[in-house]
VMD Tcl script that draws the C-alpha trace (Angstrom):
set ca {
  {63.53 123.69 85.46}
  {65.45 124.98 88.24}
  {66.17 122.95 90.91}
  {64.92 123.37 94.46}
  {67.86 124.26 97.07}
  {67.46 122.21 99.72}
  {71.19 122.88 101.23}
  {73.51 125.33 102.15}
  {77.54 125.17 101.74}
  {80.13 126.36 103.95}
  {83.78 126.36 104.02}
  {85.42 126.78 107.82}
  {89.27 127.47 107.36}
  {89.67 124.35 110.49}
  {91.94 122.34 109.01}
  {89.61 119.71 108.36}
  {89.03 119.46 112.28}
  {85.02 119.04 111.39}
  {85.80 116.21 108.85}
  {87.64 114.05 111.15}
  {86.57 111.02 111.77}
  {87.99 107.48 113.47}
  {88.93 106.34 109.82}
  {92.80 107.02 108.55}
  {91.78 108.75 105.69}
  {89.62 111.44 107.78}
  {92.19 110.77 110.50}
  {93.47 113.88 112.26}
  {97.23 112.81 111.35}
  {96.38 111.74 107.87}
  {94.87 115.83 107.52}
  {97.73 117.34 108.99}
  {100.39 115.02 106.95}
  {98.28 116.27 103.65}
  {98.36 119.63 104.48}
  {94.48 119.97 104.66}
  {93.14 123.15 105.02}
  {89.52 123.29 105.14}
  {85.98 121.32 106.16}
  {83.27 121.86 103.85}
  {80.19 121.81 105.54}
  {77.05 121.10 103.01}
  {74.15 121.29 106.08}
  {70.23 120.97 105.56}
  {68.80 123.07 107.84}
  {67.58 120.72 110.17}
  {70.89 120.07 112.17}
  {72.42 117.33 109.61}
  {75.77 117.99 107.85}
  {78.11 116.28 105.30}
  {81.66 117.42 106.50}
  {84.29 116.98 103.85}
  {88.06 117.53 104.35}
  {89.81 119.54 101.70}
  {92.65 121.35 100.30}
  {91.60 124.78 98.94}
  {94.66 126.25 96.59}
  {94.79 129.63 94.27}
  {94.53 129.40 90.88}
  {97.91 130.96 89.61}
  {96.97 134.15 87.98}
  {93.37 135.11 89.01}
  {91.78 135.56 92.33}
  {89.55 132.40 92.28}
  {89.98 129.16 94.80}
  {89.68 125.91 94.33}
  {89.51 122.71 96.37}
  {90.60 119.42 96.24}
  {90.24 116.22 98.63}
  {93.55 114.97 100.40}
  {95.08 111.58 99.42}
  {93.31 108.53 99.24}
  {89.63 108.15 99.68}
  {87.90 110.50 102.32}
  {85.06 111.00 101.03}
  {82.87 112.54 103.96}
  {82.24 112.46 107.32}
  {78.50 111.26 106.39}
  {76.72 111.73 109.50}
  {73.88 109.76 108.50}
  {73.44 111.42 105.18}
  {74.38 110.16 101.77}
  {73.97 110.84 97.63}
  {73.29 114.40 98.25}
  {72.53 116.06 95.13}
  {75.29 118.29 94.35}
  {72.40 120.64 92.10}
  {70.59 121.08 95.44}
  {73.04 122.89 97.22}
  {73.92 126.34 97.30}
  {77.36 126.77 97.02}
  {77.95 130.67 97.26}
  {78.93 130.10 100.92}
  {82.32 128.12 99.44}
  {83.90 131.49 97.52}
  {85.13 128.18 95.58}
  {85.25 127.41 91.64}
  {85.30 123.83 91.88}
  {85.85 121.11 94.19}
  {87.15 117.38 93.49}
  {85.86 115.01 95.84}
  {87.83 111.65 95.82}
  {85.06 109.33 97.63}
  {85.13 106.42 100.16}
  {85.48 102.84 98.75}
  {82.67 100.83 97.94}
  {79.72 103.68 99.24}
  {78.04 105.17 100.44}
  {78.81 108.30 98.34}
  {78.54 111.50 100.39}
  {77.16 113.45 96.93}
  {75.03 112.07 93.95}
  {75.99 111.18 90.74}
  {79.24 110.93 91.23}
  {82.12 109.75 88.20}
  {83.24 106.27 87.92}
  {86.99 106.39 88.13}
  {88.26 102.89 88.44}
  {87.93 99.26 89.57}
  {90.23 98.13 92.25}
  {91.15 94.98 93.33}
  {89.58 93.57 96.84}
  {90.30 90.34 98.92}
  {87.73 89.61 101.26}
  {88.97 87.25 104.10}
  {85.48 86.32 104.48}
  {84.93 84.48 101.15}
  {86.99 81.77 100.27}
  {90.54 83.58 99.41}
  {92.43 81.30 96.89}
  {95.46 82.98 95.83}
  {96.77 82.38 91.61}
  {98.90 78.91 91.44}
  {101.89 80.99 90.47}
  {101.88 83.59 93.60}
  {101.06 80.25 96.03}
  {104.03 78.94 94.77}
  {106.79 81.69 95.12}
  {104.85 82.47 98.37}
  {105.82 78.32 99.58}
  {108.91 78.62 97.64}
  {110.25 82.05 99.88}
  {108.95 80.66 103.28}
  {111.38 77.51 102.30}
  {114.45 80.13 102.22}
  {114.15 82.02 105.13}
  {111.10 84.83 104.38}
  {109.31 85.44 107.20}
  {106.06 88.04 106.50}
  {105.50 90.25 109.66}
  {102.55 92.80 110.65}
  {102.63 95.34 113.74}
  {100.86 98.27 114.32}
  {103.26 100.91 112.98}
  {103.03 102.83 116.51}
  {105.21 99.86 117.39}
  {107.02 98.80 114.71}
  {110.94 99.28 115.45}
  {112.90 101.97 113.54}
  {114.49 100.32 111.49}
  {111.09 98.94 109.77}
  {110.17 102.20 109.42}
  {113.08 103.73 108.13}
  {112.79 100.88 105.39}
  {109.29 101.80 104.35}
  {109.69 105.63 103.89}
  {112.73 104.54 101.90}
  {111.19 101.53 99.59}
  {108.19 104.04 99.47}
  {110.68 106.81 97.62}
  {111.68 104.56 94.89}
  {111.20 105.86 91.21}
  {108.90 102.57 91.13}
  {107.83 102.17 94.73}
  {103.76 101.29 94.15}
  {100.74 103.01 95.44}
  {97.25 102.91 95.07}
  {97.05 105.20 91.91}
  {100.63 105.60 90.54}
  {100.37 110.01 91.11}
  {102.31 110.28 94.40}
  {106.25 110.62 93.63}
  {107.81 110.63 96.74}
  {106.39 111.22 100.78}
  {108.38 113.48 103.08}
  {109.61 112.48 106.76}
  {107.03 115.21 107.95}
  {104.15 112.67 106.34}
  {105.66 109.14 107.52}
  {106.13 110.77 111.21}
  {102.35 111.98 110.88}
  {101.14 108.67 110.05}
  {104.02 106.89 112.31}
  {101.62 107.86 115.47}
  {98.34 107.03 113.96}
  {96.43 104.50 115.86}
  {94.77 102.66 112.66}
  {97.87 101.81 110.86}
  {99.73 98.73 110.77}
  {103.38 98.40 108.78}
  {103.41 95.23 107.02}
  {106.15 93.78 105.32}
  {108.68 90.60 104.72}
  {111.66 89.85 106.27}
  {114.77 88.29 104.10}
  {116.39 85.34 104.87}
  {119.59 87.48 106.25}
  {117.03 88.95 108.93}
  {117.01 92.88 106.61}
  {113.81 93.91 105.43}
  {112.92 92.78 102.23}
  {109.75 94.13 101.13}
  {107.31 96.87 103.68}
  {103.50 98.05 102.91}
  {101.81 100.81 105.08}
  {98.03 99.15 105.64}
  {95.55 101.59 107.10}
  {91.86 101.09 108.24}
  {89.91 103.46 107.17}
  {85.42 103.01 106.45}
  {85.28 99.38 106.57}
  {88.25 98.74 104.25}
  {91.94 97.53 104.71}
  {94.20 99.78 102.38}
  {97.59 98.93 101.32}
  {98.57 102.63 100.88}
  {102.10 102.74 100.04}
  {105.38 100.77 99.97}
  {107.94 98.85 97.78}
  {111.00 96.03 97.80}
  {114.41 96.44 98.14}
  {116.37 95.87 95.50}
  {118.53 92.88 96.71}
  {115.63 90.93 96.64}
  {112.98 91.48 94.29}
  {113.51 88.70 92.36}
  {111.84 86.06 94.87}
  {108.92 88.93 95.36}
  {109.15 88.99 98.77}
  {105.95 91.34 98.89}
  {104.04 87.86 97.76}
  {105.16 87.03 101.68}
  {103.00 89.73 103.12}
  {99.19 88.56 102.03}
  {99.05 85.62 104.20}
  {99.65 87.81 107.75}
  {97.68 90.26 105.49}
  {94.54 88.23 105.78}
  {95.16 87.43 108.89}
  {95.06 90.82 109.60}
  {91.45 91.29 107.37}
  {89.78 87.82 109.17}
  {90.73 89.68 112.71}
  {89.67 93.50 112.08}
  {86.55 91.58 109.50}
  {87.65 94.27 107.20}
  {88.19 93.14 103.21}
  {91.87 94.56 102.05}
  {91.84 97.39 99.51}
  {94.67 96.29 97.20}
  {94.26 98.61 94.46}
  {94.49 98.50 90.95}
  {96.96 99.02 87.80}
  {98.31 102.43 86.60}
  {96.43 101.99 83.62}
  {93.64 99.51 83.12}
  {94.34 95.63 82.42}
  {98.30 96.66 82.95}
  {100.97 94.07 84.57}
  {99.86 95.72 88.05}
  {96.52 95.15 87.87}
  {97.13 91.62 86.73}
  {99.29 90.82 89.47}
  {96.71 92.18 92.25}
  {93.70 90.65 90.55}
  {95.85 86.89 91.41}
  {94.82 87.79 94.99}
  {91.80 89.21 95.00}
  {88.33 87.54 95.30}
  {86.30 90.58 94.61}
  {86.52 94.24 93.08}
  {84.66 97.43 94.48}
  {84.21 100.83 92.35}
  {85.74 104.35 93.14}
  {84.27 107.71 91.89}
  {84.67 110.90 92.32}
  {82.44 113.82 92.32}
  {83.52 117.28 90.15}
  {81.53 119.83 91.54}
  {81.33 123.18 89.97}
  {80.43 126.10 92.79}
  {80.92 129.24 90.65}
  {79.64 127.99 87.17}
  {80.10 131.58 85.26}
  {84.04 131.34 86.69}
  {84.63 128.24 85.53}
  {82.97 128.63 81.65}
  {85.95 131.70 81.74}
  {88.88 129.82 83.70}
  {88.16 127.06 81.48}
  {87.33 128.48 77.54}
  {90.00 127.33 75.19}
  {90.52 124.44 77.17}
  {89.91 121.25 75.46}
  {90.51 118.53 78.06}
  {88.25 115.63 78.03}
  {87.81 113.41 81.44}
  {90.30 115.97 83.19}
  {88.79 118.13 86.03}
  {88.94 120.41 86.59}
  {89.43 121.58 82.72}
  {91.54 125.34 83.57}
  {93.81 122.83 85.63}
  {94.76 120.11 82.60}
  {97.35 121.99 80.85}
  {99.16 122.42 84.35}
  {98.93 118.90 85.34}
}
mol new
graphics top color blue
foreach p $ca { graphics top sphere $p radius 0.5 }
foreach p [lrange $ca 0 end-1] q [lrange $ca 1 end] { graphics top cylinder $p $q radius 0.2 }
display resetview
C-alpha cells in the first residue's frame, strides 16, 4: 500500500542558517567550520518544521546531488517534532538522491526508523561515577608529580593552549569520536575558538607545558569530548587520565552527562579504556534516506556494498 504523504521537503541553499540552534553541533560556527551548505526543511503543513543542516555535494560524473550531515551529531533542529516517518514525506522538493543524517545522542530522533550505528561510552556525573582501579591510580599517581588537569571556556583559554590542541589534534593518532577525521584546518579551530559552548580541557605537565588537551562542546543535553590528543613527551603517565576529574566537574555544574565516545572498532583497546570511566552507554543512529529512488537503483547497480550508504559512494570511500 502506498503510504499517505503527510510532509513536504525543501532544501534552502542558507547555509544551514534555519538549522541553527544554541547546541555546538547546530552551532552557527560549528556550520560554517564544516562547510555546510544547506537546511532541509521537512514541514507539515500546519506551520511545524524539522530543519536539518547539511552538506549537499555532486556526484562525480552525473548530474545528481547528494547530502550529507556535518560532523558530529546534529541531528535536527526538532521544533517540537520527532520520529518523522521518512516514507511520509515527499522529497521531490530536495532535487537530492540521498541524504545521511548523523542524529543527536541519546533521542529524540528527528526521522523514524533510523540505523543503529554504535554504542558510546557515557559518564553521568549524576550517578555515582567510580572510575576503573587502574585509571584512579595513574590519575593519584600524576597529581603526585606535578599534573595539574585544567578546564576554561576555549573563548578564554590562552594561545598557547590552543595552539597545543589544534596540534595534538593533527597527530596520525590524535583520537576523536569516530576515528574518520584525519586532520582539522586553522580555518575550523578559529571557527570553533569563538564559540560560546566550548570549553578546552586538558592537563598540564609537571614542567608547566601542556601535556594532554580535549575540545569539550555542549551540544542537546550532552558533554562531547570532540577532539584532541597527548604530546609525545608524556604519554607514558597518560596525562589525559588527569582531565576527567575537572571533566566531571564540569558535567555536575552544566548537569550535562559527558559523551566520551567509543572504540574505532567495537570491543577495541579504545573502547576498553573509555568504558573504565563511564557509568552508562547511550545509542547513535543514523537515518539513510533515499529522495530519488529510480536514481539511486541506477547510481547504485553493480554495487555490492553491504552496511555502506550510500551504496554508489562505497567504492570511493
Amino acid at each position: 500500500m502506498t503510504p499517505t504523504i503527510r510532509w513536504r521537503a525543501v532544501l534552502v541553499p542558507d547555509g544551514g542558517q534555519r538549522a541553527c540552534s544554541a547546541d555546538y553541533f547546530r552551532s552557527e560556527q560549528h556550520l560554517r567550520a564544516e562547510g555546510v551548505t544547506h537546511s532541509l526543511i521537512v514541514e507539515d503543513g500546519e506551520g511545524r518544521a524539522l530543519r536539518v543542516p547539511l552538506i549537499v555535494r555532486p556526484i562525480e560524473g552525473t548530474r545528481h546531488r547528494d547530502a550529507v550531515s556535518p560532523y558530529g551529531f546534529p541531528g535536527a533542529e526538532l521544533n517540537g517534532l520527532s520520529e518523522v516517518p521518512p516514507e511520509a514525506i515527499d522529497w521531490r522538493g530536495t532535487e537530492l538522491v540521498s541524504i545521511l543524517v548523523s542524529d543527536r545522542v541519546g533521542g529524540p530522533s528527528c526521522f523514524a526508523g533510523g540505523r543503529p550505528v554504535s554504542e558510546v561510552c557515557v559518564l553521568d556525573s549524576g550517578r555515582p561515577v567510580r572510575f576503573r582501579d587502574d585509571h584512579i591510580a595513574d590519575i593519584r599517581r600524576n597529581t603526585r608529580l606535578g599534573y595539574v588537569g585544567t578546564c576554561l571556556p576555549v573563548r578564554q583559554a590562552p594561545p598557547e593552549q590552543r595552539e597545543a590542541l589544534k596540534q595534538l589534534s593533527r597527530r596520525p593518532l590524535a583520537r576523536d569520536l569516530t576515528g574518520t577525521r584525519p586532520s582539522f584546518t586553522d580555518a575550523w579551530f578559529e571557527e570553533v575558538f569563538t564559540c560560546g559552548f566550548a570549553w578546552l580541557v586538558g592537563a598540564r605537565a609537571p614542567d608547566g607545558a601542556v601535556a594532554s588537551a580535549s575540545l569539550v562542546v555542549l551540544s542537546d543535553g550532552y558533554l562531547h569530548t570532540l577532539v584532541g590528543g597527548t604530546a609525545d613527551a608524556y604519554a607514558a603517565h597518560a596525562p589525559a587520565k588527569n582531565e576527567l576529574p575537572v571533566l566531571v566537574e564540569l558535567s555536575a555544574k552544566l548537569q550535562a552527562p559527558i559523551n566520551l565516545g567509543g572504540g574505532l572498532q567495537p570491543g577495541d583497546d579504545l573502547e576498553r579504556f573509555k568504558r573504565g570511566f563511564a557509568n552508562a552507554t547511550a545509542r547513535l543512529c543514523a537515518h539513510e534516506l533515499i529522495c530519488d529512488p529510480q536514481a539511486y537503483a541506477a547510481l547504485s547497480r553493480g554495487q555490492a556494498a553491504p552496511g555502506r550508504f550510500p551504496a554508489y559512494r562505497a567504492q570511493a570511500s
